[in-house]
Structures are given as C-alpha cells and as structure tokens.
C-alpha positions as CSV (number, residue, x, y, z in Angstrom):
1,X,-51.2,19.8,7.6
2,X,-50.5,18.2,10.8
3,X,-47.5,18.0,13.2
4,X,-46.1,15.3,12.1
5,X,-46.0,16.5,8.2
6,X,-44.7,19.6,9.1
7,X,-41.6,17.7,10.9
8,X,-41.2,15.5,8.1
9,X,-41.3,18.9,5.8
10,X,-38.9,20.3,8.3
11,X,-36.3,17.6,8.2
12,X,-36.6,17.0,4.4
13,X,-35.8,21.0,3.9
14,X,-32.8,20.6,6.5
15,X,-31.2,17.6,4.6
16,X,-31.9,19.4,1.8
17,X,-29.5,22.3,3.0
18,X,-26.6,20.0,4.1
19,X,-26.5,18.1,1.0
20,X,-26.6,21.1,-1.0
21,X,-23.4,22.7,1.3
22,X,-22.0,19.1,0.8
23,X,-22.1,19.3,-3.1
24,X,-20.7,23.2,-2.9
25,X,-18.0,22.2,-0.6
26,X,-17.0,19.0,-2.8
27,X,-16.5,21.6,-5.6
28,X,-14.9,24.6,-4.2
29,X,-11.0,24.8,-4.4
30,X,-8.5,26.5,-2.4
31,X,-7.2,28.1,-4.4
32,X,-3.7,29.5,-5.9
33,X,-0.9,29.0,-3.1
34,X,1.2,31.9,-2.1
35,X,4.2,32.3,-4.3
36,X,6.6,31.5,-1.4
37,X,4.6,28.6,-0.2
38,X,4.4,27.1,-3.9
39,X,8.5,27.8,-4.1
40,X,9.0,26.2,-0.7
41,X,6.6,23.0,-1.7
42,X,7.5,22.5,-4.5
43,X,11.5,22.7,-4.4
44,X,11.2,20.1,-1.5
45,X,9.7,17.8,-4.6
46,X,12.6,18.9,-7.4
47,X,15.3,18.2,-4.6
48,X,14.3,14.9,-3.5
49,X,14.2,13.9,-7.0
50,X,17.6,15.3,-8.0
51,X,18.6,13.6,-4.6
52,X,17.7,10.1,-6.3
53,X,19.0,10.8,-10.1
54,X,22.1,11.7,-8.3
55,X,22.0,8.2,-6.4
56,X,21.5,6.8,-9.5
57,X,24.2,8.2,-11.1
58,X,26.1,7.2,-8.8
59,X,25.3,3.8,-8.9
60,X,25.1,3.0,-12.9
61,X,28.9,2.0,-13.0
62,X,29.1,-0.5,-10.6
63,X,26.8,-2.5,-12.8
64,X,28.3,-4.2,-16.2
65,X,26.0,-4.0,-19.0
66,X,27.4,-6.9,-20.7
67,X,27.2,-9.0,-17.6
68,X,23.9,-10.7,-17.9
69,X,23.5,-11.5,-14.1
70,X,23.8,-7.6,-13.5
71,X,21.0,-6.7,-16.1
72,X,18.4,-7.7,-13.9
73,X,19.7,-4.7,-10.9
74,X,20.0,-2.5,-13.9
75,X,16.7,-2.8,-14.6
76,X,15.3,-2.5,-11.4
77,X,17.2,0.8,-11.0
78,X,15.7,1.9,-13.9
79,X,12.2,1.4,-12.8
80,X,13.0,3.2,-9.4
81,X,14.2,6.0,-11.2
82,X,10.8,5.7,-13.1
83,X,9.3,5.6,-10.1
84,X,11.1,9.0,-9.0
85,X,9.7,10.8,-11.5
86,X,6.3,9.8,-11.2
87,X,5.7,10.6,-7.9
88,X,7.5,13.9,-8.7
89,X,4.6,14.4,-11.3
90,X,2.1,13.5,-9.0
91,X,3.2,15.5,-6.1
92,X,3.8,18.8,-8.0
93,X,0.1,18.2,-10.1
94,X,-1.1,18.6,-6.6
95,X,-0.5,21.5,-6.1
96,X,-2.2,24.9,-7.9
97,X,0.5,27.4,-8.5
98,X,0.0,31.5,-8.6
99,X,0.1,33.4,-11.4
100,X,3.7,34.0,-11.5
101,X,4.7,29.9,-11.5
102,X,2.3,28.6,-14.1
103,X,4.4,28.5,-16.8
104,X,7.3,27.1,-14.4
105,X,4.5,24.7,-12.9
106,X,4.0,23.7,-16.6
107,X,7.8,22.5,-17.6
108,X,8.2,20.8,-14.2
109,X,5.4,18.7,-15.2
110,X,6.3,18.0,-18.6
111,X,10.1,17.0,-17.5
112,X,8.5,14.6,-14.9
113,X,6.3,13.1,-17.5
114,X,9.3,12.3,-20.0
115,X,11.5,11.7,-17.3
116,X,9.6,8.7,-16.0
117,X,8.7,7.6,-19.7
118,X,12.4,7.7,-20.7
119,X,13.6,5.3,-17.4
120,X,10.7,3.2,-18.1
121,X,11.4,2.3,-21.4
122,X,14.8,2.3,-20.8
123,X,14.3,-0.3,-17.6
124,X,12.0,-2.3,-20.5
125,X,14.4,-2.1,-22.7
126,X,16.7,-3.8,-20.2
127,X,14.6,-6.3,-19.8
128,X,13.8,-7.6,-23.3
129,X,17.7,-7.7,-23.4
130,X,18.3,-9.6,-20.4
131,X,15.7,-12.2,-22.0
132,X,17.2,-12.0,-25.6
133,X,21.4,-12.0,-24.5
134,X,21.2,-16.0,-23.3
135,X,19.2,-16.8,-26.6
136,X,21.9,-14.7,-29.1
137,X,25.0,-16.4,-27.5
138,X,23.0,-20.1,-27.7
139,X,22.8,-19.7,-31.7
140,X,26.5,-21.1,-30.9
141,X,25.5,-24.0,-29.9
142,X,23.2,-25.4,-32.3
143,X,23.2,-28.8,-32.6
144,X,23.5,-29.2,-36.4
145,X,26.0,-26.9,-36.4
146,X,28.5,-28.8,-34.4
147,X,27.3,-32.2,-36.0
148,X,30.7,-34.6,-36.2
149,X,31.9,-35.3,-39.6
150,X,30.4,-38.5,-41.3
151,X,27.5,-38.0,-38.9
152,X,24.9,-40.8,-39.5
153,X,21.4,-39.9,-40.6
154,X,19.9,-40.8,-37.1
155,X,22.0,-38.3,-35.8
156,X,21.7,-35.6,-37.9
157,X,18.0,-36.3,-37.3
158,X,18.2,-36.5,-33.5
159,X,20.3,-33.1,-34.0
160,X,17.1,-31.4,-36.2
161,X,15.2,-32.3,-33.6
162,X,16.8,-30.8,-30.5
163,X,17.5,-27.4,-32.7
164,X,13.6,-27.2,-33.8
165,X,12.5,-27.7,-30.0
166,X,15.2,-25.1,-29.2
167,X,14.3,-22.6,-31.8
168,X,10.6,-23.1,-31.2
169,X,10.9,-22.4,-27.8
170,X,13.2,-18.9,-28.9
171,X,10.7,-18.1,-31.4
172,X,7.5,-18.7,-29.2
173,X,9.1,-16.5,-26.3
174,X,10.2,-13.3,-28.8
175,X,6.9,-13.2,-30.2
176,X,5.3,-12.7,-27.2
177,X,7.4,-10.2,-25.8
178,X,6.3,-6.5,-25.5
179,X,8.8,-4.5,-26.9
180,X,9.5,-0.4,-26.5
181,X,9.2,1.5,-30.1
182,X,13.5,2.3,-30.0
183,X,14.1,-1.8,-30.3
184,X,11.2,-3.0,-32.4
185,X,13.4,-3.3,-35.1
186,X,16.2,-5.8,-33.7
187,X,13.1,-7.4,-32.2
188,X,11.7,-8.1,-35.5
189,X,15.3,-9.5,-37.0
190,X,15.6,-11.6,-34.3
191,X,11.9,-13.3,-34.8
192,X,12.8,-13.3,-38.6
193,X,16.1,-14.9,-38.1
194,X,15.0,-17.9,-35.3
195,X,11.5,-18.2,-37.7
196,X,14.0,-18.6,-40.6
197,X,16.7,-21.2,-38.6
198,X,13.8,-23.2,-37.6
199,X,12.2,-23.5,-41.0
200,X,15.6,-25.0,-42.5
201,X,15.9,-27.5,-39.0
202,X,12.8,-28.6,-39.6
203,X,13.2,-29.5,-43.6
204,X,16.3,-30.9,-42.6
205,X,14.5,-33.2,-40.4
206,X,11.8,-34.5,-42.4
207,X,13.9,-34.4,-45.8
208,X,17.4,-35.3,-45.0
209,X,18.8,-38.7,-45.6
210,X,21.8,-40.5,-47.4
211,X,20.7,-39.9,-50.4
212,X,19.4,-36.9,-50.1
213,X,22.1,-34.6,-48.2
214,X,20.8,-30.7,-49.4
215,X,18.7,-29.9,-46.4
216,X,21.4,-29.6,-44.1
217,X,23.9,-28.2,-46.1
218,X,21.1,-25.8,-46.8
219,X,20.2,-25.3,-43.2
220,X,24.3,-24.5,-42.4
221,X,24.0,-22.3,-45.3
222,X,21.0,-20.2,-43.0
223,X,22.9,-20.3,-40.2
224,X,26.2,-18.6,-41.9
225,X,23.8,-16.4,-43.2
226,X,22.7,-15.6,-39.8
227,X,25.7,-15.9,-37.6
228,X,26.5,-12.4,-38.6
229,X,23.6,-10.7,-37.4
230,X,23.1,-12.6,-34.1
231,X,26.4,-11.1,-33.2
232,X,26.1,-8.0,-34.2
233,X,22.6,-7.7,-32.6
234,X,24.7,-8.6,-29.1
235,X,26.9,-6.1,-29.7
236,X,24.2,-3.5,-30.3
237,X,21.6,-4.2,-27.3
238,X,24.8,-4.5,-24.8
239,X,26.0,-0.9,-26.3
240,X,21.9,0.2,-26.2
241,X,21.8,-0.4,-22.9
242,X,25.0,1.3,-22.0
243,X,23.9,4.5,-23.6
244,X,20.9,4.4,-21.1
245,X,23.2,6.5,-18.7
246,X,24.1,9.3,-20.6
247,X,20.2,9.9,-20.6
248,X,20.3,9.9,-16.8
249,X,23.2,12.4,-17.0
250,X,21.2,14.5,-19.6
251,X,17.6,14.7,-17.4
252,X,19.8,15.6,-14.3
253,X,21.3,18.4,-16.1
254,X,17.7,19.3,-17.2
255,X,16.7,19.5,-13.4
256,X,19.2,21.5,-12.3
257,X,18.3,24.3,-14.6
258,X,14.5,24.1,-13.4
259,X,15.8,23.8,-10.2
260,X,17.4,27.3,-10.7
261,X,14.4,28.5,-12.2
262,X,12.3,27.5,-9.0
263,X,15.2,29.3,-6.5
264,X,15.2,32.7,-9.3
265,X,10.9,32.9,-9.4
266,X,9.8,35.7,-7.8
C-alpha cells in the first residue's frame, strides 16, 4: 500500500472517530440536577406564572361579559393565560429533576397541561360567543316578523327574501365554526333552529300568496317556537363565559399549593 492510501486510510479512521464521539455526545444527557438547583429553577417558572394568573385575576372584572365589544379583550386574555401555561410546561419539561422531585416534577406538568387546555378552550369558547351574541339578538329583527298588517304579497315576498339571505348567511357561518366539546350542544340548537327559520322563510317565499296565506303564518308559528330558545341560549353563553373566572380563581389556588410543595421538597 502506498503513501497516499495509507493517508487516505488515516483520515477515513480519524473521521471515523469524530463522528463516532459526535453520535455519543448527541446522546448523552446531563443528567439529574441537584435538588437545590431543580428547587431554585424551577420555582422561578411556578412564580412567574402565578405572577401572570394573578394579573389576570386581576384584570377579569374590568371586562363585561355581556358587552360584546369587550368579548374580544376577554378572549385574548384568555389565550395569554394559555400562553402562560404553556411555556410553564415547556420550561419545567426542560428540566430532569432528582430523585426526590419526580413525582413533584410530575403534577407540575400535568397542572400546566390542563391549565393551558382549560384557558384555551375557555378563550375559544369566547370566541364562538362573540361570533354567535350579534346573530341571537338579530332573530329580533326578522323581517317577516315585523311585516305591517295588510302587508301586500310583494312585500311579504321581498320580506322572505331578506330573512332567507339573512339566515343563510347565520346558518353557513355556525356550521363552519369549530366549536369546544362544553358548547357543542347550544352550537347544534342554534344550527337546528336558523336551519329550521330558514326552511319556513323560504316556503313562505315560493308558496305564499293571497290566496294562499299558511306559509307565513306557519313560518311566525317557527319563529314563536324559537324565540324562546334564542334567548335563553344568550342568557346561557353570557353566564358561560362569566363562569370562566371562577376557573382562573380555582387553577391559582391549585398553584399555590404546588408552589408550597416546591418551597417544603427537601
């Protein structure tokens, strides 16, 4: 074997060794922290984050839940509490406990994971409301509804029409909405209930006429039938998302007494 193979060799068994370190050193953990060092890392995390439910706390009463121009800050305090608690959980799954924390390390984790599930559904939940409060308090204003008395047939058609564009619109914008399992319910009444309000609009505009007057006392019928639960539906979102702080109040709580349980671990 020449010179030249026998560098070639050489230099092939060299990055040989280096990408074989490479791959061990890719693969080898730290290991466990100190006790003290995990308490001292991983209380900065717990603080900050019962620094910022605290905030939010704070906050949640300045904003009217049945004020629809203050939904949309409501939700967005909602998703930064989300927020919170996912970089909580992604901060303290950093880190590789001893012995003696692991089953702390464990319930941290788990409260961070529900904590930012619970503010994000809750900040969806918002949401869906913020889009469904305008549509509930339009069922009002229907235009078949407040027809004049003696109205013509031309208008009662023109008035089928606008009400079938409105409630098509509604419908079409429900459907598509992604809604959080607590509020699939009242999501499903409400697509029911425009689905079932546009069906009687639109018989009463392709079957109503002087002589033929049943479709729209038959659609006012539907709406009577209706009027009840579109109210009652307001009522319940607007007292839905109200309850959303006592779940704030609760997962505060619920950090302080892991908090404790970080400052007693020994």
């Amino acid at each position: 074997m020449g010179p030249q193979a026998t560098r070639k060799l050489t230099l092939a068994a060299v990055l040989a060794v280096v990408l074989l370190a490479l791959i061990a050193g890719c693969g080898k953990k730290g290991g466990p922290l100190s006790l003290s060092q995990y308490k001292k890392e991983v209380s900065a995390i717990h603080d900050e984050l019962a620094v910022g439910l605290g905030e939010g706390l704070q906050e949640l009463p300045s904003l009217d839940p049945r004020d629809y121009q203050q939904l949309q800050g409501l939700k967005e305090l909602y998703d930064r509490l989300s927020g919170l608690f996912r970089s909580s959980y992604a901060a303290t799954s950093s880190l590789e406990p001893p012995e003696e924390a692991e089953n702390l390390h464990r319930f941290l984790l788990e409260f961070y994971a529900a904590g930012e599930k619970a503010m994000g559904d809750s900040a969806a939940g918002i949401g869906f409301t913020r889009s469904v409060l305008p549509m509930l308090a339009d069922m009002e204003n229907l235009a078949l509804v407040h027809l004049p008395e003696g109205a013509d047939a031309a208008a009662v058609h023109a008035a089928a029409d606008e009400d079938v564009a409105t409630l098509e619109d509604y419908l079409r914008d429900v459907e598509g909405m992604k809604v959080i399992p607590e509020l699939q319910e009242r999501h499903g009444l409400l697509v029911e209930s425009f689905r079932h309000l546009k069906e009687g609009a639109e018989a009463v505009r392709s079957g109503y006429g002087e002589e033929n007057k049943a479709p729209l006392e038959e659609f006012l019928a539907r709406y009577e039938s209706r009027k009840g639960i579109f109210e009652r539906t307001e009522r319940e979102l607007v007292e839905w998302v109200a309850g959303r702080e006592a779940r704030v109040d609760h997962l505060l709580q619920v950090g302080r007494d892991l908090g404790k349980m970080i400052y007693e671990l020994r």
